[in-house]
N, CA, C and O atoms as a Tinker XYZ file with bonds, in Angstrom:
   424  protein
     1  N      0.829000   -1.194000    0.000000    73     2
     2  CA     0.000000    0.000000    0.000000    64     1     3
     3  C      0.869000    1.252000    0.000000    63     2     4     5
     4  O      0.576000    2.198000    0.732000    81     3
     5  N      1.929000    1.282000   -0.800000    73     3     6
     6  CA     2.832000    2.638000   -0.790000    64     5     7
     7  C      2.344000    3.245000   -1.343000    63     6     8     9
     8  O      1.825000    2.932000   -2.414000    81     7
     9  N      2.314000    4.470000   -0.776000    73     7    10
    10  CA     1.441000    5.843000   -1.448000    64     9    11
    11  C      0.207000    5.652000   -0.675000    63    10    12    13
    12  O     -0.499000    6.653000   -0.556000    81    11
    13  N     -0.084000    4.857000   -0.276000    73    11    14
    14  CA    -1.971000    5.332000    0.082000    64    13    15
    15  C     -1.607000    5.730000    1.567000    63    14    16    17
    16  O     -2.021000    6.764000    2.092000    81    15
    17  N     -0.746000    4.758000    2.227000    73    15    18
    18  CA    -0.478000    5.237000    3.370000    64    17    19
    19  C      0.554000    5.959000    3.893000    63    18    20    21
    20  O      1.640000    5.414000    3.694000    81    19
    21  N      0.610000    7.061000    4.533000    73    19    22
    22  CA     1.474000    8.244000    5.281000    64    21    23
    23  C      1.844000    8.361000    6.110000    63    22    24    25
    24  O      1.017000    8.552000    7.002000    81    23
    25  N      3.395000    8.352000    6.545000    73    23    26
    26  CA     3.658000    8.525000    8.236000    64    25    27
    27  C      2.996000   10.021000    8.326000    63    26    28    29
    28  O      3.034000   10.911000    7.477000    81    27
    29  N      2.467000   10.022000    9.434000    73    27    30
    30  CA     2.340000   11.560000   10.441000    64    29    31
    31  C      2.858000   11.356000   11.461000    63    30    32    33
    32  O      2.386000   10.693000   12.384000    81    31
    33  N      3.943000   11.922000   11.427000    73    31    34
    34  CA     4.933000   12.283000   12.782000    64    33    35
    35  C      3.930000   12.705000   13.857000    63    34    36    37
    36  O      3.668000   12.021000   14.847000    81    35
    37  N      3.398000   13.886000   13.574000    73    35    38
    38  CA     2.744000   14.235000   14.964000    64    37    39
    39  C      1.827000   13.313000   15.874000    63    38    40    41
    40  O      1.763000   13.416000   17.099000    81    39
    41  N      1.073000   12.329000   15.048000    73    39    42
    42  CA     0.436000   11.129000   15.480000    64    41    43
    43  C      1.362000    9.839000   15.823000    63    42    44    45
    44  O      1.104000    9.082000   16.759000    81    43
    45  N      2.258000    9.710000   15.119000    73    43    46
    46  CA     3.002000    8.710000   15.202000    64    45    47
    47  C      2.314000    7.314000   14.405000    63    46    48    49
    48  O      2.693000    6.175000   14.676000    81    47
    49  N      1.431000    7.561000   13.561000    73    47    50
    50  CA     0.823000    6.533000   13.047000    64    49    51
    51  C      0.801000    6.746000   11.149000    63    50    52    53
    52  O      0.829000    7.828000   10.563000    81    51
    53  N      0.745000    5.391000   10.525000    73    51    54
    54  CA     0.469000    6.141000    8.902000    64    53    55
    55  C     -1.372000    6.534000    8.904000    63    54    56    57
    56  O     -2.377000    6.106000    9.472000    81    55
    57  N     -1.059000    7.491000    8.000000    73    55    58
    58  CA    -2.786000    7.532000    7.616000    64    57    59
    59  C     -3.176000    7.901000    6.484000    63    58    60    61
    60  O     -2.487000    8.813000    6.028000    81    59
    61  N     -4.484000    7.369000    5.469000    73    59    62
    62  CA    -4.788000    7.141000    4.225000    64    61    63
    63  C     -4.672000    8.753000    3.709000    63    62    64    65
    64  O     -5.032000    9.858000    4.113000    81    63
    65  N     -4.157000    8.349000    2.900000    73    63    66
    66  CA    -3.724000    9.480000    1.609000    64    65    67
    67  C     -4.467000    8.806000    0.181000    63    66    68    69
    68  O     -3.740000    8.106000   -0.524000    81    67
    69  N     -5.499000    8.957000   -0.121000    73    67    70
    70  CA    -6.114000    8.494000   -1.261000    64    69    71
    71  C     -5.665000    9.285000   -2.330000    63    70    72    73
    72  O     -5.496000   10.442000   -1.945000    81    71
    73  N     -5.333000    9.085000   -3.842000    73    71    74
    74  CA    -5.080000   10.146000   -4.416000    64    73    75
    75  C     -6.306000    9.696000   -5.620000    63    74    76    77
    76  O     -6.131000   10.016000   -6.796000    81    75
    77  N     -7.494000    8.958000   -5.200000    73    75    78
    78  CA    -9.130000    9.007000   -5.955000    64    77    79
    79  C     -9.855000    8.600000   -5.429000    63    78    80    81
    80  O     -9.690000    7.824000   -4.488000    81    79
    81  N    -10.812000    8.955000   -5.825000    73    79    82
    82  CA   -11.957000    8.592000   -5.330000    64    81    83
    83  C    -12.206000    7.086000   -4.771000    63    82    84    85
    84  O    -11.774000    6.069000   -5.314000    81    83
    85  N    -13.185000    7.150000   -3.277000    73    83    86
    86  CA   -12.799000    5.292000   -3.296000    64    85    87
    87  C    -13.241000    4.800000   -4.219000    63    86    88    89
    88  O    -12.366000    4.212000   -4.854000    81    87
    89  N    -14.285000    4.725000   -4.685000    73    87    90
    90  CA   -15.324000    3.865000   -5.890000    64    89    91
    91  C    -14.043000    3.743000   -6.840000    63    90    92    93
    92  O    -14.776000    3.652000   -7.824000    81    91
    93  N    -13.255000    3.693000   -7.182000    73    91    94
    94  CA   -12.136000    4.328000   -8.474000    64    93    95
    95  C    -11.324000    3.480000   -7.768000    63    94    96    97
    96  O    -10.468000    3.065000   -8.549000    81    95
    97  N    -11.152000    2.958000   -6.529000    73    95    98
    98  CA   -10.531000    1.632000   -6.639000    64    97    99
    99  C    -11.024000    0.424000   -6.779000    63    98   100   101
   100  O    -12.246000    0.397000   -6.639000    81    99
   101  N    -10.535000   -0.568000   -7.001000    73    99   102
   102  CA   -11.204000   -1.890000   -7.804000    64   101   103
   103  C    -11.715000   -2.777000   -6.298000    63   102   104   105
   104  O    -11.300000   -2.524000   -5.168000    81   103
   105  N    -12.257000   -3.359000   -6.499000    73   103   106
   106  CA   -12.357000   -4.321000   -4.886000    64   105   107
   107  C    -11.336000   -4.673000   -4.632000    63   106   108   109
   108  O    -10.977000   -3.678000   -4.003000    81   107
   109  N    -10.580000   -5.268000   -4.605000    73   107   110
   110  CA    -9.196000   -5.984000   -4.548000    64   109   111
   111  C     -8.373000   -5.161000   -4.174000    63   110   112   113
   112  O     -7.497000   -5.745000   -3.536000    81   111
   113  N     -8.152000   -3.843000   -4.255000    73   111   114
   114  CA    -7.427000   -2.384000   -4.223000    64   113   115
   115  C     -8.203000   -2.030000   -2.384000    63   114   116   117
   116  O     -7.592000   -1.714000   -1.363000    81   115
   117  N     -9.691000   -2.250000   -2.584000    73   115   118
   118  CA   -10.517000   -1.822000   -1.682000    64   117   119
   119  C    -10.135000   -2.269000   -0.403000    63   118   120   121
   120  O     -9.787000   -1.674000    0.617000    81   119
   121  N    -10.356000   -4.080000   -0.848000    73   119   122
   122  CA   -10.150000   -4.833000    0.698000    64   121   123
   123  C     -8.553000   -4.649000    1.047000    63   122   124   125
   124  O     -8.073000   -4.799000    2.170000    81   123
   125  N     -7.909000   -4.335000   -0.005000    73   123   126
   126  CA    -6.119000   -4.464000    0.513000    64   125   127
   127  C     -6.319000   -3.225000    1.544000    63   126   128   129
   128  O     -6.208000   -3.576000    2.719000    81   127
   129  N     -6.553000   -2.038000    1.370000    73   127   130
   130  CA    -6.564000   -0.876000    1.906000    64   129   131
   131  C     -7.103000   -0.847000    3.369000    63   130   132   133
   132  O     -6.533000   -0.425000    4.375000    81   131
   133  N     -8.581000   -1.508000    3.215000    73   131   134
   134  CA    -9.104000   -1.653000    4.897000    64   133   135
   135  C     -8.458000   -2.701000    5.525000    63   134   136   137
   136  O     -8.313000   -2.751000    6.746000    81   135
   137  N     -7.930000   -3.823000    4.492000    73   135   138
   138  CA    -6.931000   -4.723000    5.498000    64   137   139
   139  C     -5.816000   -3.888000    6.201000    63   138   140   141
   140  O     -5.741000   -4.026000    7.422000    81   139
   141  N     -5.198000   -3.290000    5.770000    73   139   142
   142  CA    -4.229000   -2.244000    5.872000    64   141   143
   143  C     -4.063000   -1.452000    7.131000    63   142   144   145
   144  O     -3.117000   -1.487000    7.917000    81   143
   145  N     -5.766000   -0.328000    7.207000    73   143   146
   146  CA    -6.004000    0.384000    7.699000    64   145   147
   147  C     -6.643000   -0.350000    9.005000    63   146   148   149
   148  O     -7.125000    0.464000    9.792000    81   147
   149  N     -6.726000   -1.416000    9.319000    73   147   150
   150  CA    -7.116000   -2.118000   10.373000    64   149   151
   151  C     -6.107000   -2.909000   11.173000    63   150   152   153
   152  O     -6.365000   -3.537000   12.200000    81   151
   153  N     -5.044000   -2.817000   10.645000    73   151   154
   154  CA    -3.156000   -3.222000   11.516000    64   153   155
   155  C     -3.139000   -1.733000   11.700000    63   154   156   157
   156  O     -3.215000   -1.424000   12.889000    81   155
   157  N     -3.069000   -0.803000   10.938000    73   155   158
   158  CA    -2.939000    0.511000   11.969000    64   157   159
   159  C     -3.612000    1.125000   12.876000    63   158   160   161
   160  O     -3.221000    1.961000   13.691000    81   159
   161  N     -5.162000    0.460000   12.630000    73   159   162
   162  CA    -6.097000    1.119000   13.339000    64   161   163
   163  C     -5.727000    0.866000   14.997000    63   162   164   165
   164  O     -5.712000    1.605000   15.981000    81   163
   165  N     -5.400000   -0.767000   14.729000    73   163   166
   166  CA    -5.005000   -1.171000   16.206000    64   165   167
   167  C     -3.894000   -0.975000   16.575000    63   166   168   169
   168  O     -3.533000   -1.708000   17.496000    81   167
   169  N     -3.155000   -0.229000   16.201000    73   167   170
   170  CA    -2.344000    0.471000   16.978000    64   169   171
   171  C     -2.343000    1.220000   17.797000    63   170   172   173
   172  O     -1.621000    1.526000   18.746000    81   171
   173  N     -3.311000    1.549000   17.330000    73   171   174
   174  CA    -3.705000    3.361000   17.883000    64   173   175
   175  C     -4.119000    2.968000   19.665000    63   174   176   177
   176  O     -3.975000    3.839000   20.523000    81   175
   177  N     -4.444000    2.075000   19.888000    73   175   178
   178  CA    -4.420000    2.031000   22.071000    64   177   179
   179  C     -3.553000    2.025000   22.209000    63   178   180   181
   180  O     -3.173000    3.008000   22.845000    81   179
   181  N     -2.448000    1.025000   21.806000    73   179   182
   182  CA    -1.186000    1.059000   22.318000    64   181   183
   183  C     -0.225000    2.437000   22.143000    63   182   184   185
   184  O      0.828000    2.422000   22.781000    81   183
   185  N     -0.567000    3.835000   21.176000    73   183   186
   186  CA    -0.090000    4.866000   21.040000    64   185   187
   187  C     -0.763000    6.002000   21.836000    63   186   188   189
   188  O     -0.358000    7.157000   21.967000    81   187
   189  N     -1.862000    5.441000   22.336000    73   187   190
   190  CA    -2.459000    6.614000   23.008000    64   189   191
   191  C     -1.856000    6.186000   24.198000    63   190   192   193
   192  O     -0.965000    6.966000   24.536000    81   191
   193  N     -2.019000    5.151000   25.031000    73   191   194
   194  CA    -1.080000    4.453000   26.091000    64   193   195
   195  C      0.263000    5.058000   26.183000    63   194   196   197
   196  O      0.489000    5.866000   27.084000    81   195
   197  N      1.037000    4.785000   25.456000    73   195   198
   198  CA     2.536000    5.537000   25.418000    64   197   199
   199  C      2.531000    6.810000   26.029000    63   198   200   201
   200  O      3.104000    7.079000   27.085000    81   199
   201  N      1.593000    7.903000   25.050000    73   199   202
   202  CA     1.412000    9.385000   25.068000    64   201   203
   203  C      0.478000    9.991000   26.497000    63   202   204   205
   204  O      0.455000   11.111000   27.008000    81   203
   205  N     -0.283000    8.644000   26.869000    73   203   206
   206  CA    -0.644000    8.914000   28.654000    64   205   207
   207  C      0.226000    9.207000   29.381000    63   206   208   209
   208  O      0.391000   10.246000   30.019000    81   207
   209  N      0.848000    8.275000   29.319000    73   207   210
   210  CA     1.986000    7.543000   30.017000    64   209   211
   211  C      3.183000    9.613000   29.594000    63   210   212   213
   212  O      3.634000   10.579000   30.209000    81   211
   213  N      3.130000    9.352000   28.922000    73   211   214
   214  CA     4.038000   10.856000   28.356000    64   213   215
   215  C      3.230000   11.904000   29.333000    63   214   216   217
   216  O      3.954000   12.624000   30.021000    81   215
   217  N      2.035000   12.044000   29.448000    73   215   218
   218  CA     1.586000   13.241000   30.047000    64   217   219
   219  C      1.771000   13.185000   31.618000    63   218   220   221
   220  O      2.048000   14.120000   32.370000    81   219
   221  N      1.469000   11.377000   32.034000    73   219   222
   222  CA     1.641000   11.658000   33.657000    64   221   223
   223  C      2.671000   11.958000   33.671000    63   222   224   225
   224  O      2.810000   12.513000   34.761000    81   223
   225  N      4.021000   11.985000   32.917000    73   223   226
   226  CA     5.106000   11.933000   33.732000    64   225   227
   227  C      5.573000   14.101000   33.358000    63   226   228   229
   228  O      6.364000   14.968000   33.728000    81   227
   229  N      4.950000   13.996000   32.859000    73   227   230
   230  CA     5.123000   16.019000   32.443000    64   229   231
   231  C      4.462000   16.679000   33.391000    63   230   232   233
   232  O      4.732000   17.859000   33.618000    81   231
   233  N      3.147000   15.765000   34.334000    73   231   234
   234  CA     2.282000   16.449000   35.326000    64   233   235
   235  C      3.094000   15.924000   36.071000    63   234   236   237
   236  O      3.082000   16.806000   36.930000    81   235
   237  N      3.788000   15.208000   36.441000    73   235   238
   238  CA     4.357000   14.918000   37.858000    64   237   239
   239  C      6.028000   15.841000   37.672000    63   238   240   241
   240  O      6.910000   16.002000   38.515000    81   239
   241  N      5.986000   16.121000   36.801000    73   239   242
   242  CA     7.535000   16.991000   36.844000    64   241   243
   243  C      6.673000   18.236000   37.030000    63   242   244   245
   244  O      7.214000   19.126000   37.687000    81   243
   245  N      5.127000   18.537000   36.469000    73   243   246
   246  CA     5.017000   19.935000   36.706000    64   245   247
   247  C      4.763000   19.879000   38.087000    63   246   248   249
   248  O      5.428000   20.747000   38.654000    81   247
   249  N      3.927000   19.074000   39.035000    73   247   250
   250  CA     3.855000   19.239000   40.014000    64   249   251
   251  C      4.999000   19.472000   41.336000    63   250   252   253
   252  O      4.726000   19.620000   42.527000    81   251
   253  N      6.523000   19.444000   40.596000    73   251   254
   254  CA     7.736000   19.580000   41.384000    64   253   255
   255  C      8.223000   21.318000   41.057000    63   254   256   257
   256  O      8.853000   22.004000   41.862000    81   255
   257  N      7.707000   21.824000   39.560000    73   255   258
   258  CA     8.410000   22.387000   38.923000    64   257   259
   259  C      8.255000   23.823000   40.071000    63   258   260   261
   260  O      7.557000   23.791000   41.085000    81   259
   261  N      9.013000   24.923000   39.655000    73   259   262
   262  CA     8.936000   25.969000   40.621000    64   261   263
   263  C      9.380000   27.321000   39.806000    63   262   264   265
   264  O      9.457000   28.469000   40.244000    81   263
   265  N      9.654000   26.825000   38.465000    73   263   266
   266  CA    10.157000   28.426000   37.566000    64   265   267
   267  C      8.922000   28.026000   37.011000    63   266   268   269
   268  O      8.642000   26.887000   36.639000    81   267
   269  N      7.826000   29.545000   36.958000    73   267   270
   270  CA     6.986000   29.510000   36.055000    64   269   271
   271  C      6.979000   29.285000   34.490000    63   270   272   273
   272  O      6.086000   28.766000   33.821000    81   271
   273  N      8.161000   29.789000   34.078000    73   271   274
   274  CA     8.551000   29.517000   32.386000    64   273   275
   275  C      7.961000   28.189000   32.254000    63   274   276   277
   276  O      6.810000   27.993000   31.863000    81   275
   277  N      9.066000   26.987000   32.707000    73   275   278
   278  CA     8.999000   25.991000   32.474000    64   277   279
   279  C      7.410000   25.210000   32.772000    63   278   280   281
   280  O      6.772000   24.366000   32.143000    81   279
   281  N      7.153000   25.989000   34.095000    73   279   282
   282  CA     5.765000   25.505000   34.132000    64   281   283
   283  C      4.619000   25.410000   33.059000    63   282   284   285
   284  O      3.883000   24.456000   32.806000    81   283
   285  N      4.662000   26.408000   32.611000    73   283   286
   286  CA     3.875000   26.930000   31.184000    64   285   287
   287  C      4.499000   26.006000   30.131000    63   286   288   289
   288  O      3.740000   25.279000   29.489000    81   287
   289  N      6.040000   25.968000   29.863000    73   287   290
   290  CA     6.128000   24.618000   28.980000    64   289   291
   291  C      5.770000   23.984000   29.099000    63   290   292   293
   292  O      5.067000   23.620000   28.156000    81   291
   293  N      5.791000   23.099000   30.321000    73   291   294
   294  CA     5.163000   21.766000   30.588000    64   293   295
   295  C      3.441000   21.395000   30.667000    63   294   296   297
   296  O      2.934000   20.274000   30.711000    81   295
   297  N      2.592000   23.045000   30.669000    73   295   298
   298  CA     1.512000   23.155000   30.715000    64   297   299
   299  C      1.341000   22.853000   28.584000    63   298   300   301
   300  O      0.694000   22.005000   27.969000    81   299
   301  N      1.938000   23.602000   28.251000    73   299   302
   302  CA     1.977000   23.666000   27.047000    64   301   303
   303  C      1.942000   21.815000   26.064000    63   302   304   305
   304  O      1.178000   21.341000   25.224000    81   303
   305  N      3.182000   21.294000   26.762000    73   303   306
   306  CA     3.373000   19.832000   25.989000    64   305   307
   307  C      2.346000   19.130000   26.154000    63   306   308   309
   308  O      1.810000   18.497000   25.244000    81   307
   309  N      1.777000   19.175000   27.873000    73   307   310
   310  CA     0.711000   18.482000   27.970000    64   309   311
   311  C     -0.348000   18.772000   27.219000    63   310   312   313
   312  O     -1.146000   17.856000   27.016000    81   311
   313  N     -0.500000   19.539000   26.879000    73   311   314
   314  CA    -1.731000   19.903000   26.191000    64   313   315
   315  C     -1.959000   19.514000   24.522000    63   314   316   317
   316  O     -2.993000   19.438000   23.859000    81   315
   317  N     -0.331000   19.278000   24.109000    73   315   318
   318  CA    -0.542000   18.913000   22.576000    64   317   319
   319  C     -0.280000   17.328000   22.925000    63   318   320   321
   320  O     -0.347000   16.615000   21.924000    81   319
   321  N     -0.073000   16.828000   23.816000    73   319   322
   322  CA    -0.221000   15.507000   23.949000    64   321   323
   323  C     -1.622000   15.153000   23.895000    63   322   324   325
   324  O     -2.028000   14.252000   23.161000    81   323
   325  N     -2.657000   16.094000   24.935000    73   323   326
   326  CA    -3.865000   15.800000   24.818000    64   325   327
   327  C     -4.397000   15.747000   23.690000    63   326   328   329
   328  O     -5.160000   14.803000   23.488000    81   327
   329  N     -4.136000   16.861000   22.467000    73   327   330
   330  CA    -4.611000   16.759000   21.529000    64   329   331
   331  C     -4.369000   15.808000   20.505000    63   330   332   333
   332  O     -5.330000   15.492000   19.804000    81   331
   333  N     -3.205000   15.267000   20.279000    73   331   334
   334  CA    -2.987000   14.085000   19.625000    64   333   335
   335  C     -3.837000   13.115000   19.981000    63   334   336   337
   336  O     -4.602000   12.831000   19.059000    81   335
   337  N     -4.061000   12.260000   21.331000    73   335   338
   338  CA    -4.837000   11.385000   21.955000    64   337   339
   339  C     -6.169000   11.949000   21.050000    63   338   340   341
   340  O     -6.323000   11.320000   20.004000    81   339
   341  N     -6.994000   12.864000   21.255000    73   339   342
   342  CA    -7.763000   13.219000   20.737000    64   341   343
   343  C     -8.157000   13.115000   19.604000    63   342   344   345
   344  O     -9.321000   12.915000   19.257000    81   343
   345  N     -6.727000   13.307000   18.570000    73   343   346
   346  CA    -6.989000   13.043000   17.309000    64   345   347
   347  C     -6.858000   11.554000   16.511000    63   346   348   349
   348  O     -7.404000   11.125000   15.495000    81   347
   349  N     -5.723000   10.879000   17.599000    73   347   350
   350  CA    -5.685000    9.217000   17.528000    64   349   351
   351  C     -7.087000    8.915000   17.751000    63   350   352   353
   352  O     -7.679000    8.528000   16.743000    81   351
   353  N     -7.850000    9.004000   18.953000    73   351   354
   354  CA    -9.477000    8.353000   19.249000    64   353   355
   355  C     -9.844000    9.000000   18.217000    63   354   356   357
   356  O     -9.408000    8.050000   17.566000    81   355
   357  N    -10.440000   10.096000   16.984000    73   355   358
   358  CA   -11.173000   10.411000   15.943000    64   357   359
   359  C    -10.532000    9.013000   15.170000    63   358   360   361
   360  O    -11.254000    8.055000   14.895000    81   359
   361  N     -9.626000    9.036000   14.982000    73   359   362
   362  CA    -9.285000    8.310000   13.579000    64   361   363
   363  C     -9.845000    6.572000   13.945000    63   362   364   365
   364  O    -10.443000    5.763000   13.236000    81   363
   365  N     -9.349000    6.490000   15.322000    73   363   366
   366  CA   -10.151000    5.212000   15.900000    64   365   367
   367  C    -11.269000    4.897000   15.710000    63   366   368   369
   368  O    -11.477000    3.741000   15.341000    81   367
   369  N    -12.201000    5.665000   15.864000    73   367   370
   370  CA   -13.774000    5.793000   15.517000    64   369   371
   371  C    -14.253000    5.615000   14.523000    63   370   372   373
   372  O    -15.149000    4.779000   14.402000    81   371
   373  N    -13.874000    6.232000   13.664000    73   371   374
   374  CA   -14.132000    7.147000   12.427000    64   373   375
   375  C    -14.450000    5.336000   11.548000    63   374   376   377
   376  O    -13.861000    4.351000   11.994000    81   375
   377  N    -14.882000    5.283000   11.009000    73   375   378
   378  CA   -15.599000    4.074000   10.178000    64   377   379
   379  C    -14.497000    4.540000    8.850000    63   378   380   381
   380  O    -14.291000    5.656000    8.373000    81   379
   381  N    -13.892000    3.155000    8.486000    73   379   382
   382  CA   -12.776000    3.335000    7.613000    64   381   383
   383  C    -13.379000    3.659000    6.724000    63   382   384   385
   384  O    -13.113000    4.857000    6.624000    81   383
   385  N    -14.379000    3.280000    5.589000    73   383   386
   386  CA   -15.086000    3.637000    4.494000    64   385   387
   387  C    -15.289000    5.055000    4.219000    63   386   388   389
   388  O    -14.917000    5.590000    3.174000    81   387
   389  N    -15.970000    5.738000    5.306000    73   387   390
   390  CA   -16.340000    6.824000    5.106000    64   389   391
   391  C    -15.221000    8.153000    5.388000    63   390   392   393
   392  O    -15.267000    9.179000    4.709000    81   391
   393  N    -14.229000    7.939000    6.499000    73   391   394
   394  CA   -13.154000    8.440000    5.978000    64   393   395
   395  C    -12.400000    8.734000    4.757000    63   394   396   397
   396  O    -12.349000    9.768000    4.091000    81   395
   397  N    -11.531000    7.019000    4.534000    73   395   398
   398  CA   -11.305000    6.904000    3.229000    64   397   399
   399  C    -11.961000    8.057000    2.083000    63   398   400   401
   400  O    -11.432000    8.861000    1.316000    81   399
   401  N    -13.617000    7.631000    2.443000    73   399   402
   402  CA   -13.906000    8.341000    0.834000    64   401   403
   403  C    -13.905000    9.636000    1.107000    63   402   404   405
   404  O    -14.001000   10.297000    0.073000    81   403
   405  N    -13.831000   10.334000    2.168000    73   403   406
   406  CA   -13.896000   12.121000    2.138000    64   405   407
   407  C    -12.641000   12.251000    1.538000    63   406   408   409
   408  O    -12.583000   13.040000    0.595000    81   407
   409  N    -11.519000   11.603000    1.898000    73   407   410
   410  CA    -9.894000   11.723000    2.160000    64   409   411
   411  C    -10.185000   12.036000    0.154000    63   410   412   413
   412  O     -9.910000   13.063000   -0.467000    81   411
   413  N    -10.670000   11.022000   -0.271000    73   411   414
   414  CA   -10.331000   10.707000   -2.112000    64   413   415
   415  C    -11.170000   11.851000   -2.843000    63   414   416   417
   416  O    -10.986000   11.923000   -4.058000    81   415
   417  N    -12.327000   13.020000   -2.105000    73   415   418
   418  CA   -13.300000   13.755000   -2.226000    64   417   419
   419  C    -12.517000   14.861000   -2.703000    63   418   420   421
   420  O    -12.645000   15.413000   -3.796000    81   419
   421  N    -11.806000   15.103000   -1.920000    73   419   422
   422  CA   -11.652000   16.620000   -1.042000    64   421   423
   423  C    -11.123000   17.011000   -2.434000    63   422   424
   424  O    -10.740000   18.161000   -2.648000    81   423
């Protein structure tokens, strides 16, 4: 599946890059893709896990911390950690089909 699928660094996961429409792939093209997208899908607990695991340990350094700067950094990381988690559970959810086909739309 080279080319359909994309590392995103910020997620840490690949994710579908369609470059047509789904219907415009053949079945065989179809099922390879959700086979695909369903080894990455399950990834995604074990990456949100990691990135928990990343935030308790930024709240327990903030809870020592004592220079406000850094505090605010550490307020800061946590917070794009949260949002990743956030955006890992969308993609979790998200019903591969109908993703997929916005992704081949747009």
């Amino acid at each position: 599946m080279n080319g359909i699928f994309i590392d995103d660094k910020r997620l840490g996961i690949r994710l579908p890059h369609l470059d047509k429409p789904w219907d415009d792939y053949s079945a065989d093209e179809q099922e390879a893709i959700l086979l695909e997208w369903e080894a990455i899908r399950g990834l995604i607990p074990d990456r949100i896990a990691a990135l928990e695991r990343k935030i308790d340990e930024k709240q327990d350094e903030l809870g020592r911390e004592t220079d406000f700067e850094r505090s605010c950094q550490l307020n800061a990381e946590v917070a794009e950690l949260a949002s990743i988690i956030n955006d890992l559970w969308i993609w979790y959810r998200v019903s591969p089909h109908v993703s997929f086909e916005k992704e081949g739309t747009g």
